[in-house]
C-alpha positions in Angstrom: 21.2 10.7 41.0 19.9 8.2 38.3 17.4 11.0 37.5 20.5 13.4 36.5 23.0 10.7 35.4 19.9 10.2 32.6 19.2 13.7 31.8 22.4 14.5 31.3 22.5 11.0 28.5 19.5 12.6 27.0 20.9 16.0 26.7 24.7 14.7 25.3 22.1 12.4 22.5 20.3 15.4 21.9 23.5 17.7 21.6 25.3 15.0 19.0 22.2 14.3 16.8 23.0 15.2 13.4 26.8 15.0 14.0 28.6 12.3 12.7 31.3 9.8 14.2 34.8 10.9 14.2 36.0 7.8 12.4 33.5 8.0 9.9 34.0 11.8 9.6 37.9 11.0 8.8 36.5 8.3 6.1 34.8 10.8 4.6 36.8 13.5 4.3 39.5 11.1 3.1 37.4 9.8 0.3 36.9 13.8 -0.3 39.8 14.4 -0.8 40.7 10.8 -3.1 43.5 9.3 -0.3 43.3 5.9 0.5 44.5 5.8 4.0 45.9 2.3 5.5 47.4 1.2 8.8 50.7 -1.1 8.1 50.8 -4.7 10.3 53.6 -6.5 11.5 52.0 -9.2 9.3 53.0 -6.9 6.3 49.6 -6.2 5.2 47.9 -3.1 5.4 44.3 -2.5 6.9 42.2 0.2 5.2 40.9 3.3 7.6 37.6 3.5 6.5 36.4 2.7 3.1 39.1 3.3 0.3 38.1 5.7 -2.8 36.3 3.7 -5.4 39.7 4.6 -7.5 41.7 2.3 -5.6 39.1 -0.4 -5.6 38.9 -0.7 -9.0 43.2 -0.7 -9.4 43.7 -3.2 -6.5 41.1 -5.6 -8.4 42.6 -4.9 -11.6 46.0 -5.8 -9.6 45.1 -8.9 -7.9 41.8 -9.7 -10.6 40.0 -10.3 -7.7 35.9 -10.1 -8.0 34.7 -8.2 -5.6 36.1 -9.1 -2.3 35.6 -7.5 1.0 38.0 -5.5 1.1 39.9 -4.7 5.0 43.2 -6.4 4.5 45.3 -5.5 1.5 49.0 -6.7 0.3 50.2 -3.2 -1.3 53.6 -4.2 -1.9 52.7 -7.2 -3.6 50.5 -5.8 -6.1 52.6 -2.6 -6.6 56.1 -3.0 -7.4 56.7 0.8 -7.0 55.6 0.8 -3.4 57.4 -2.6 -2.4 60.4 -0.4 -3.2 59.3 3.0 -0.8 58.7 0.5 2.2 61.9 -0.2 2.7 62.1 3.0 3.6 59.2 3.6 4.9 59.3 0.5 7.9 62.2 2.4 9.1 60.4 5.1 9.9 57.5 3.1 11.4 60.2 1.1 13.4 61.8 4.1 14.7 58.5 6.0 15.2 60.1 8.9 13.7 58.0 12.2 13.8 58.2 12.9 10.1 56.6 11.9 6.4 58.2 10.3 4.1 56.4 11.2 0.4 57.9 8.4 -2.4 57.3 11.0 -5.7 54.6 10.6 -8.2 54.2 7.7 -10.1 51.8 6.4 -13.0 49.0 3.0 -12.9 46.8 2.3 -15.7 43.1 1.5 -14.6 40.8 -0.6 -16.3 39.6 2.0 -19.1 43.1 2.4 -20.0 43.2 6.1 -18.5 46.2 7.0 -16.3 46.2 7.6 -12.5 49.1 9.7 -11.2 49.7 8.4 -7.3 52.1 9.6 -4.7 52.7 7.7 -1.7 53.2 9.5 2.0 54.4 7.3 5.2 54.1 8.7 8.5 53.3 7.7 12.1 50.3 9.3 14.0 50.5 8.7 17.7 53.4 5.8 16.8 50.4 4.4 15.0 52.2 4.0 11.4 50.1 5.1 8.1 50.6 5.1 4.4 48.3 7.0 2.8 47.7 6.6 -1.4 47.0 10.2 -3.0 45.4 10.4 -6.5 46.9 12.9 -7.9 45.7 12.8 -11.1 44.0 16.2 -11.2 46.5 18.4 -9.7 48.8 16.9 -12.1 46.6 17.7 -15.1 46.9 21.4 -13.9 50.2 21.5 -13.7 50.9 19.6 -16.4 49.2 22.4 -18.8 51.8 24.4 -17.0 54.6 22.2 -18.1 52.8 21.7 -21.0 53.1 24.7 -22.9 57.4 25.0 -21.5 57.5 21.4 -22.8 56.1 22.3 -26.2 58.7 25.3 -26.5 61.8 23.3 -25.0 60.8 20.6 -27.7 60.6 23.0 -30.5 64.1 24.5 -29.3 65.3 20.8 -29.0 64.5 20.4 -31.9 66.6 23.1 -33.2 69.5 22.3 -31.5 69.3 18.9 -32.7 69.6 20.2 -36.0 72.4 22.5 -35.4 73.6 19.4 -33.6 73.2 17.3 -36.8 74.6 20.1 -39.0 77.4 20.4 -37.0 78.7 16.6 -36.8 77.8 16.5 -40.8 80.0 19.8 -41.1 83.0 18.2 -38.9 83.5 15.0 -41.0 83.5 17.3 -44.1 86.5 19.3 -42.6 88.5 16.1 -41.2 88.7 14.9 -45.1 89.5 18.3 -46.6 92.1 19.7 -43.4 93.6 16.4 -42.2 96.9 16.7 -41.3 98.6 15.4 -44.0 96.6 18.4 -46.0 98.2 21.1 -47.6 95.1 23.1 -48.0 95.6 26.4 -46.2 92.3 28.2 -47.0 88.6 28.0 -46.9 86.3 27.1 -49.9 83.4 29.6 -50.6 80.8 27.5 -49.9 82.8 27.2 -46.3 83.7 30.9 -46.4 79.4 31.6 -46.2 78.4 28.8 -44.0 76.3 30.1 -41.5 78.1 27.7 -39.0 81.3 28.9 -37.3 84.4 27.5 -38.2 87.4 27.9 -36.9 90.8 25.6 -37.6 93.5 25.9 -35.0 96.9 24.3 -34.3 98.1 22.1 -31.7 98.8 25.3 -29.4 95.9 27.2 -30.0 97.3 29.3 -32.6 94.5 30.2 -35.6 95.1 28.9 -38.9 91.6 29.2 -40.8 88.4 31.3 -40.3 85.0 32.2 -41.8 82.6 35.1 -41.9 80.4 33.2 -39.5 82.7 33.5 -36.7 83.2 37.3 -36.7 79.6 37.3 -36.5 79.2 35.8 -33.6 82.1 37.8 -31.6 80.6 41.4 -33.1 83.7 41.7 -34.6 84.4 44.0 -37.7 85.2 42.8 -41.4 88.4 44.5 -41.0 89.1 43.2 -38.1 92.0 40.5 -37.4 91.0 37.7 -35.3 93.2 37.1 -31.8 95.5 34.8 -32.9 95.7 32.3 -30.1 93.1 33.3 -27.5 89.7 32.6 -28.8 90.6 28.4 -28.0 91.4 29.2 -24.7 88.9 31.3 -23.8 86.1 28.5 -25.3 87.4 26.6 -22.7 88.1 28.4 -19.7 84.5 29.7 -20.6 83.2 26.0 -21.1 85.5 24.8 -18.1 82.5 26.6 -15.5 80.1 24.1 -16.6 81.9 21.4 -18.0 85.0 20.6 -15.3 85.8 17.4 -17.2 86.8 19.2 -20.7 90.4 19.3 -19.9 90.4 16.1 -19.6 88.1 14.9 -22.5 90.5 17.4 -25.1 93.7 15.9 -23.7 92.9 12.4 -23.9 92.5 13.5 -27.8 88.4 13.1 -27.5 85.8 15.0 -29.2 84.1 17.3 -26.7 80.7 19.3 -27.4 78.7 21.5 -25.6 76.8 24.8 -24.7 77.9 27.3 -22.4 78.0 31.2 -22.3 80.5 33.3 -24.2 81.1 37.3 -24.3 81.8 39.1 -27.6 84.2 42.5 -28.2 81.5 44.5 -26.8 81.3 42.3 -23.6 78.0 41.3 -24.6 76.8 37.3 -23.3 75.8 34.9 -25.9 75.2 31.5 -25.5 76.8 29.4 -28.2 77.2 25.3 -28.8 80.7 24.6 -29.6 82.6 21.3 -30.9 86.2 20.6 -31.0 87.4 17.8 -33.0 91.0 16.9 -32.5 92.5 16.0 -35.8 95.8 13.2 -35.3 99.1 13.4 -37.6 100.4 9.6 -38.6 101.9 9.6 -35.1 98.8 9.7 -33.8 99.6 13.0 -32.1 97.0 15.8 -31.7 98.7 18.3 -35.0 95.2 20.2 -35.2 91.4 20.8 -33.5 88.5 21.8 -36.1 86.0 23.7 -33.6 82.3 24.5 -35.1 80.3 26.9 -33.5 76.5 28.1 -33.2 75.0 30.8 -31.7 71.9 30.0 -29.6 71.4 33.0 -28.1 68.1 33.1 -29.3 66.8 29.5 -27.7 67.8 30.1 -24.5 66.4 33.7 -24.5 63.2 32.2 -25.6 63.2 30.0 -22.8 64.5 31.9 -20.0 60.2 33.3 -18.7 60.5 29.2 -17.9 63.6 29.2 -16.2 62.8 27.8 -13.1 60.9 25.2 -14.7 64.0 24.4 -17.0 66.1 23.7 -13.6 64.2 20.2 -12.8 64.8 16.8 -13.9 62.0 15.4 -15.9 62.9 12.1 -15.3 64.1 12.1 -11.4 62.2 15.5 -10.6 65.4 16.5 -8.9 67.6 19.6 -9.6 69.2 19.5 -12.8 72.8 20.5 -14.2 72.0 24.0 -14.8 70.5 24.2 -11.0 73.3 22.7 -9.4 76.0 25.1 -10.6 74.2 27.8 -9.3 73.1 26.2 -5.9 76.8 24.6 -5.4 78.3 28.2 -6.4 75.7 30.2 -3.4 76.7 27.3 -1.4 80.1 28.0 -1.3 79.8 31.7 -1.6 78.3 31.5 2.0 80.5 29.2 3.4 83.8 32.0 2.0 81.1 34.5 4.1 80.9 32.0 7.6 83.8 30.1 7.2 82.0 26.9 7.9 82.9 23.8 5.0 80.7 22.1 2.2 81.0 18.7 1.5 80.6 17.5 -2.7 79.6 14.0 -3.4 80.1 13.3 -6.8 78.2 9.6 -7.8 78.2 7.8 -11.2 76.2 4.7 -11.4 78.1 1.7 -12.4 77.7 0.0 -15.4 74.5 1.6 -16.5 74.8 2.5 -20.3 74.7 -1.9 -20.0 71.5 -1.4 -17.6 70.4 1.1 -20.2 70.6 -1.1 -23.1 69.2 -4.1 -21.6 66.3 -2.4 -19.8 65.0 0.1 -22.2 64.7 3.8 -21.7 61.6 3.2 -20.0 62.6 0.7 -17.1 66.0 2.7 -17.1 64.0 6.1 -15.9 62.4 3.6 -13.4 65.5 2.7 -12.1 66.9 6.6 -12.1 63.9 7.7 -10.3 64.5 5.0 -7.4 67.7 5.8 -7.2 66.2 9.3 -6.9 63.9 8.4 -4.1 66.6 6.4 -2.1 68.9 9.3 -2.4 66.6 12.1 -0.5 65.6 9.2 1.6 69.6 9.1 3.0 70.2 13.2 3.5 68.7 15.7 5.4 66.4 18.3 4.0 69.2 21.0 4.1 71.4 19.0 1.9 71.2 19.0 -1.8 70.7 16.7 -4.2 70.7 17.0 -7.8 70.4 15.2 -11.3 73.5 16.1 -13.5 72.3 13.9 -16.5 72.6 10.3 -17.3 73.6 8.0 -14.8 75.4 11.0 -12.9 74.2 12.9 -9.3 75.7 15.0 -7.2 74.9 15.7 -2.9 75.9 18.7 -1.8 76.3 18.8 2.4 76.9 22.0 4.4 76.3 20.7 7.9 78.7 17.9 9.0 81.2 17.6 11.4 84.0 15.5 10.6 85.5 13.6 7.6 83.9 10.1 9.6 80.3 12.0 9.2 80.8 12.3 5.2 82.1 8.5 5.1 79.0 7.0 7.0 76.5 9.3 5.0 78.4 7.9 1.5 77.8 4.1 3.2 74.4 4.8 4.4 74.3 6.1 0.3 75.8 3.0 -0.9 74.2 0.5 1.2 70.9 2.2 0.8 71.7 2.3 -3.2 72.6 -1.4 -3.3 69.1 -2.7 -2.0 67.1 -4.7 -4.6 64.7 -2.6 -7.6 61.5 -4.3 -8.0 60.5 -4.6 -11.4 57.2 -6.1 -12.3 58.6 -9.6 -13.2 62.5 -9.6 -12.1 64.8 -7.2 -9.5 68.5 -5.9 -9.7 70.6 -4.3 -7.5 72.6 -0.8 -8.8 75.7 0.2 -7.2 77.5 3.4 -7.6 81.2 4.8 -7.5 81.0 8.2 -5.1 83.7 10.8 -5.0 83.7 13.3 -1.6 85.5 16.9 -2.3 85.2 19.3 0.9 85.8 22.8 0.6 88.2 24.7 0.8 90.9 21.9 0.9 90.2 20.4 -1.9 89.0 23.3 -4.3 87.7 27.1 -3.5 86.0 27.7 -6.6 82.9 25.4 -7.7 84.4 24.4 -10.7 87.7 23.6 -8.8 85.7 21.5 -6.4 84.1 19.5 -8.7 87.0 18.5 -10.7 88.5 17.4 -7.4 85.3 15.1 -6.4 85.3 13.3 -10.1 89.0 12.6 -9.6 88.0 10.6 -6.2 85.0 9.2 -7.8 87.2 7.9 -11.0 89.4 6.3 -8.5 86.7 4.6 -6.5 85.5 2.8 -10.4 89.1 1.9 -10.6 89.6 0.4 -6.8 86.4 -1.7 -8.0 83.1 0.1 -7.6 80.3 0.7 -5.4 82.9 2.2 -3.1 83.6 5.9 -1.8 86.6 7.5 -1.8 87.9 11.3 -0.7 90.0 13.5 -2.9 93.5 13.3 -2.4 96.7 14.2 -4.5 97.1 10.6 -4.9 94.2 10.1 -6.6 94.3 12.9 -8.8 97.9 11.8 -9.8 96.3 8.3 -10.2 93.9 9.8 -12.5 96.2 11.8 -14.5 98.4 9.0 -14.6 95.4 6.6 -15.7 94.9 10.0 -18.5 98.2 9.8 -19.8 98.8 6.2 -20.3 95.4 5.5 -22.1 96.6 8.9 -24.6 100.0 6.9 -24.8 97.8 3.6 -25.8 96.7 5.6 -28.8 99.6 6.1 -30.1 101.4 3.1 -29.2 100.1 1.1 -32.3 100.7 3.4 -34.8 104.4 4.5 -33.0 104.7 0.9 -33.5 106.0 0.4 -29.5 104.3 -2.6 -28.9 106.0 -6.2 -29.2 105.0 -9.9 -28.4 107.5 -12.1 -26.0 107.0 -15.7 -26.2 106.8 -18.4 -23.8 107.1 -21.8 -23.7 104.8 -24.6 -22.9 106.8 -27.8 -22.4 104.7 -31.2 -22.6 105.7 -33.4 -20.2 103.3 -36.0 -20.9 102.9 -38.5 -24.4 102.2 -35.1 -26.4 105.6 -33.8 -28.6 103.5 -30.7 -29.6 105.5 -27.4 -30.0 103.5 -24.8 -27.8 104.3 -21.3 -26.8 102.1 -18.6 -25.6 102.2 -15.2 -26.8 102.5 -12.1 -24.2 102.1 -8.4 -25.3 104.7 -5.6 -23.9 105.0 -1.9 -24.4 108.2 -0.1 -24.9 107.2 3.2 -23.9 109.5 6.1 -25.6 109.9 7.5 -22.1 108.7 5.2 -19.5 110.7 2.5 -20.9 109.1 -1.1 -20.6 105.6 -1.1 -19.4 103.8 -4.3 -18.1 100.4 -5.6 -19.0 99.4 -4.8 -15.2 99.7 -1.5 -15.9 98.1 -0.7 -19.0 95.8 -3.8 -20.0 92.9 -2.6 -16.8 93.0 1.0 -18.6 93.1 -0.6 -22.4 90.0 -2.8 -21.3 88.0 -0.1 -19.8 88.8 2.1 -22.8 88.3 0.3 -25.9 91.3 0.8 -27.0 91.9 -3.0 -26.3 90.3 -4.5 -29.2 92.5 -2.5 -31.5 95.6 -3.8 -29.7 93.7 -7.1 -29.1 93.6 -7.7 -33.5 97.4 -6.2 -33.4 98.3 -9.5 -30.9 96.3 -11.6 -33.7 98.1 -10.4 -36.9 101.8 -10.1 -35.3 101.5 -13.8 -33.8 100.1 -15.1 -37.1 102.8 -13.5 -38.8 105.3 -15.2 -36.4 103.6 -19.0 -36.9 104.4 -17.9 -40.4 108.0 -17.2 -40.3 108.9 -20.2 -37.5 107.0 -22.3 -39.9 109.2 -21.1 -42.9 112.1 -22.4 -40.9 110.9 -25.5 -40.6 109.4 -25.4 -37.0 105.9 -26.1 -36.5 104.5 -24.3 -33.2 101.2 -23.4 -31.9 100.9 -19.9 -30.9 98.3 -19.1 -27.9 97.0 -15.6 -27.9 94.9 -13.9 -24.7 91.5 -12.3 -26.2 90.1 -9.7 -23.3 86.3 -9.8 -22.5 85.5 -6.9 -24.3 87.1 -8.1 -27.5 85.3 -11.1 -27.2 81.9 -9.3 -26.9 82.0 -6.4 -29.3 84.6 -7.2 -31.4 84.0 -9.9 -34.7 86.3 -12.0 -33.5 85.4 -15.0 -35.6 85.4 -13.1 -38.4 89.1 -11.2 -37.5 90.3 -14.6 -36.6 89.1 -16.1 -40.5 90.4 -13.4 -42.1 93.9 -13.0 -40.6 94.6 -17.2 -41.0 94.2 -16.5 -44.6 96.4 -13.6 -44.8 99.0 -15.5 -43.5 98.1 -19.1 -45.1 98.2 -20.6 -41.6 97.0 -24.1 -40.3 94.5 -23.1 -38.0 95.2 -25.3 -35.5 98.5 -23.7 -35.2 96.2 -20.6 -33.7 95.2 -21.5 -30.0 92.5 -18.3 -28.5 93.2 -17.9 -24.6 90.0 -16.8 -22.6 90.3 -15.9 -18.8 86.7 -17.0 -17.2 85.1 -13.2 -16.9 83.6 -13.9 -20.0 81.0 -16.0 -18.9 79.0 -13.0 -16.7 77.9 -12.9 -20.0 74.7 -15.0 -21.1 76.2 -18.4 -21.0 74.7 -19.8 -23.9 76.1 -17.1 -26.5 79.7 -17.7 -25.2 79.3 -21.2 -25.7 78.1 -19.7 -29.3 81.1 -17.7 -30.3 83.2 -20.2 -28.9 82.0 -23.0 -30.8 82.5 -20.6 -33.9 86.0 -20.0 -33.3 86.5 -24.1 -33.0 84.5 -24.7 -36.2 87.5 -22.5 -37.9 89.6 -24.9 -36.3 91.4 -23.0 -33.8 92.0 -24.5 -30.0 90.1 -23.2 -27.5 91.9 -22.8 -23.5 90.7 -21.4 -20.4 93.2 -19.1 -18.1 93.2 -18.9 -14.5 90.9 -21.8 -13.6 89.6 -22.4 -10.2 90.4 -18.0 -9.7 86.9 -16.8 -10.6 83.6 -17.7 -12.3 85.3 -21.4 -12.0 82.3 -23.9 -12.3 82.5 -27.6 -12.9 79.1 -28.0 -13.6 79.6 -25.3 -16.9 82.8 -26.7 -17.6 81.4 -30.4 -19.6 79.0 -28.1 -21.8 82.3 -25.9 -22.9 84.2 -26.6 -26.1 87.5 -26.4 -24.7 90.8 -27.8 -25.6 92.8 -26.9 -22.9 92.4 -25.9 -19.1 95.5 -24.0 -17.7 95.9 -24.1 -13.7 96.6 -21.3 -12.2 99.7 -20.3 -10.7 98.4 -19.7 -7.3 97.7 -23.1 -6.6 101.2 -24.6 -8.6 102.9 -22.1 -6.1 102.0 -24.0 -3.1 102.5 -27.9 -4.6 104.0 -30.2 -3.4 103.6 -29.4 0.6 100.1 -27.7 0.6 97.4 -30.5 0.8 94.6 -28.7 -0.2 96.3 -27.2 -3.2 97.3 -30.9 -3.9 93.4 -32.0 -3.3 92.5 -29.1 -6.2 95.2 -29.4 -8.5 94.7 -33.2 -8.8 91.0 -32.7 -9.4 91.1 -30.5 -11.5 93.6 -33.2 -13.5 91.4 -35.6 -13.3 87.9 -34.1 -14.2 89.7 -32.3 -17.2 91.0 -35.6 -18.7 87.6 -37.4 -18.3 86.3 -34.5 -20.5 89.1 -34.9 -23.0 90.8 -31.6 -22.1 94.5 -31.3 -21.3 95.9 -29.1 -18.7 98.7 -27.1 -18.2 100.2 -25.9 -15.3 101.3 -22.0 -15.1 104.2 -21.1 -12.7 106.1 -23.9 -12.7 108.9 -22.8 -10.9 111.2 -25.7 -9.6 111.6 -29.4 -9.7 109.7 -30.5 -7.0 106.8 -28.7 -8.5 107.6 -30.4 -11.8 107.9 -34.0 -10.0 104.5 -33.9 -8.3 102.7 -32.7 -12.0 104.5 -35.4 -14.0 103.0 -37.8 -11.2 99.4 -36.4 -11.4 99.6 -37.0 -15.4 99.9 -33.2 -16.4 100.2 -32.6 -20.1 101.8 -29.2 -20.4 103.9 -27.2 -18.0 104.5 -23.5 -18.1 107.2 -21.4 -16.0 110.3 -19.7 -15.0 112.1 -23.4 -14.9 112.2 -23.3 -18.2 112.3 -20.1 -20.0 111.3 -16.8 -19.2 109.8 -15.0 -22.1 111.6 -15.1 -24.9 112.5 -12.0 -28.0 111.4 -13.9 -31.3 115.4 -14.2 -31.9 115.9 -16.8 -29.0 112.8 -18.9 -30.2 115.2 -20.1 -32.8 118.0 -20.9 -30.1 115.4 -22.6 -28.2 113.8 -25.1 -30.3 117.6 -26.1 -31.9 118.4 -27.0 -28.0 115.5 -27.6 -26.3 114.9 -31.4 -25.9 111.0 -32.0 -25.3 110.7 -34.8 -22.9 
């Protein structure tokens, strides 16, 4: 039996000699093929299967500048910040021993001879045994990128084209706004205009065509006879546009430029593509009285382009689907779902507050950021949903295979939550949050165009409910929208319809001060609407811009009223609110210098009222403006203390004059201790720093009692005087006894 056992060892050594071990086979034909394969630990390290490629040797020392270790255990998220971000992913599919791979996208290292490596990560489990492997990619990529290459080289040239008409066009627009404003009588084109190669044509309010040149009956085949249709061509721009861009509508009514390219047909129902502006031009009313729209035909660039149309629908940035892609997938989509029956699901997601990320980052960290986002979004759908890259800091999902309406919300908070998670960047990490609007078909639209317009509505009302939320279409949020539309158009007109005024309110001392203080609050008399409060227009101002124009209004019309109360022999300190936008991109200082000598006014007759959002900002260049604005010699107050940034530790290094209380706590004196405990702190601190207080709300006696005991400077409320028309300032101050 030993005989046999050892002929049969001699004849299994004899049949293996020359073949090599399966492990080391593996190692080899890994290294072969340049993957570094690793097995993940609970310990989060990684161990290497077999020896890595000499590739990854050389970038992990260059990583860690380590001198030739020995290398078996290696901390891959620590050296990489790109892969610290795809295992977060990736340890849920290791924990859940999921039967799938997981590939993070390609990204870039630079190796020690400055030459770049192009890597793509891959997690998967093999008999629940979980792997990552590393794939230089470098050559594949060079391939391909000659591919790309040469579309690249012909998109830039036609980029650069259409930058130019682009250029041209913007130059040609602010030539036509000074010769055919509104107030212009000129009713015809000059020569030079008459032979511009450009379109122009100048409409009315209603569509109705006033001036054309030759350009423009080239472009629509038309013949030199040949009247132009007097009122359609407008419309049909934008229900042409409209397919493409949902959101013009919306962008021409709110009395915006809009610009674009999108696919036209001439007499002959021939297809061009053109790129179109439309400027609206305002009368002194600040009404829409004309639009000046400029037109190219491109035909030409995107024939030149269309052998690389399917290279044309990707992202460079994200690699995902792009604009141009996603109209046509979301308009198959729902094709077959009018064919089954069945329903489709739009997500509509804009990132929020990413033109700030943008600007901070740099293009470069930006596209990081995009192409994590990217990542984290295929990471959270299935592989027969859709997700694409509509530009900027906007995507879109498209879902065809859900069940319910509670399916779409946990897939938008398995979105957010997943979209929340820290970015790794090589020496800091941020969070980004998005605002997501769901549309389902059919309710909410039947035709793609219909459909989106219903899932930007939702996702405008998620921004507006606060961000990094989800919320479903519904005719209250399109309403909302609308509503939101039509106050921020009313907004532009306000100031020049001359609808705004300023109510004032007293602040009585009721300590040893006999200042005369009142503060200043903004209302809107709205033609139709009648009186419209700050709560209903300031959130939509802010988030417009229009708020610093209304923001240096408030300035010049209380200056102008410390003027005239001082003319009548009363000496009063105005206090005006100044929003954190006008604070930031707004020369304040300088508006504030210039209107105090316009008006010959004692600056410290001028009190600027900041709420505490200003200091997300960079703390030390609040501190800068503000000690600015004091070295004018205005006051300085905070609003709304102890509601939201409130710090005391920030408060000492402030140059404040006053800290007002706010009214939620003054609601609740004299019987609520713990509003009694932070009301007479916040007394107490604010006196030791040589700041006086007022209280807000002040709205009986008992509430008055308590504040005269607790050594309150300044009260403020509803026992005293509502806010006041500039008439009964007058009748105030010749009755009003200051205690």
């Amino acid at each position: 039996m030993a005989e046999q056992v050892n002929k049969d060892s001699s004849s299994s050594k004899k049949s293996n000699e020359g073949n090599p071990d399966s492990g080391e086979l593996a190692s080899n034909i890994l290294n072969q093929l340049d993957i570094a394969a690793f097995c993940w630990t609970d310990q989060g390290f990684f161990n290497s299967i077999g020896t890595p490629p000499d590739w990854f040797i050389e970038l992990y020392q260059k990583k860690t500048r380590a001198i030739k270790p020995e290398y078996h255990e290696f901390y891959l998220g620590v050296s990489f910040p790109f892969i610290e971000n795809f295992l977060f992913d990736a340890e849920q599919i290791w924990a859940e021993h999921a039967n799938k791979n997981l590939r993070s996208g390609l990204w870039t290292e630079t190796v020690n001879d400055f030459s770049e490596l192009y890597l793509e990560a891959v997690a998967m489990n093999a008999n629940k045994v979980p792997i990552l492997l590393l794939m230089n990619e470098t050559t594949n990529f060079e391939i391909r990128h000659k591919v790309f290459q040469n579309a690249r080289n012909l998109a830039l040239k036609n980029e650069q084209l259409e930058n130019s008409i682009q250029q041209h066009q913007r130059e040609l627009q602010k030539q036509l706004e000074k010769i055919y404003n509104p107030s212009s009588s000129s009713n015809e084109l000059s020569s030079e205009l008459e032979e511009e190669t450009t379109a122009i044509m100048i409409c009315k309010q209603d569509g109705d065509v006033e001036l054309y040149n030759k350009a423009l009956i080239d472009i629509y085949s038309l013949s030199a006879k040949e009247e132009l249709k007097r009122q359609s061509l407008l419309d049909q721009w934008i229900k042409e546009a409209e397919k493409q861009y949902p959101e013009i509508h919306r962008v021409i009514k709110s009395g915006n430029q809009w610009e674009g390219e999108f696919e036209t047909v001439d007499v002959n129902t021939e297809k061009k593509w053109v790129r179109l502006m439309i400027a609206p031009l305002v009368n002194e009313d600040n009404q829409i009285a004309r639009y000046i729209c400029i037109a190219n035909d491109i035909s030409s660039i995107k024939l030149s382009v269309s052998e690389i149309e399917k290279l044309t629908q990707i992202d460079p940035t994200t690699h995902l689907p792009n604009r141009q892609s996603f109209w046509k997938k979301l308009a198959e989509e729902i094709d077959n779902c009018r064919q089954s029956g069945e329903s489709l699901a739009l997500m509509y997601l804009d990132l929020d507050h990413f033109k700030q990320v943008n600007d901070d980052l740099g293009p470069k960290q930006a596209d990081f950021l995009l192409n994590t986002v990217a990542t984290r979004l295929k990471r959270c759908l299935k592989k027969c949903d859709y997700v694409a890259h509509l530009g900027g800091d906007e995507f879109a999902v498209v879902i065809c295979n859900f069940s319910d309406q509670q399916a779409l919300a946990n897939i938008a908070q398995r979105i957010k939550d997943n979209l929340y998670r820290d970015v790794s960047f090589s020496d800091f990490t941020l969070n980004v949050s998005a605002s997501i609007g769901i549309a389902v078909y059919p309710q909410h639209g039947i035709k793609p165009r219909l459909l989106v317009k219903s899932a930007d509505y939702a996702m405008y009302h998620a921004k507006e409910m606060g961000r990094n939320q989800f919320q479903f279409s519904s005719p209250y949020s399109k309403r909302r929208i609308k509503q939101k539309l039509y106050i921020e158009q009313g907004l532009k007109s306000a100031l020049a319809n001359n609808e705004f005024k300023l109510l004032y309110q007293p602040q009585i001392s009721v300590g040893k001060s006999t200042e005369h203080r009142i503060e200043a609050l903004i209302r809107w008399m709205h033609p139709t609407q009648g009186l419209v409060t700050p709560a209903d227009f300031i959130s939509i101002a802010e988030e417009s811009g229009i708020i610093i124009d209304i923001g240096k209004w408030v300035l010049k019309s209380a200056c102008e009223q410390i003027s005239i109360l001082r003319n009548a022999g009363i000496y009063t300190k105005i206090s005006i609110n100044v929003s954190p936008k006008q604070f930031k991109y707004s020369d304040l200082t300088e508006d504030v210098r210039s209107t105090l000598q316009e008006f010959k006014i004692d600056p410290s007759q001028l009190e600027i009222e900041v709420t505490e959002s200003i200091f997300v900002e960079e703390m030390d260049d609040v501190i800068k403006q503000l000690e600015a604005l004091r070295a004018l010699g205005v006051s300085i107050s905070l609003d709304d203390f102890g509601t939201g940034y409130s710090s005391l530790s920030y408060l000492k290094r402030l140059p404040l004059n006053i800290l007002k209380i706010d009214r939620s706590f003054i609601s609740e004196l004299p019987n609520n201790k713990h509003s009694q405990t932070i009301v007479e702190s916040i007394i107490r601190m604010a006196h030791q720093l040589s700041i006086q207080v007022i209280a807000e709300g002040v709205e009986n006696q008992a509430q008055l009692d308590y504040l005269k005991k607790l050594d309150c400077d300044f009260v403020q409320g509803y026992l005293f005087s509502i806010p006041l028309e500039t008439r009964e300032l007058f009748t105030l101050y010749q009755s009003l006894s200051v205690q």
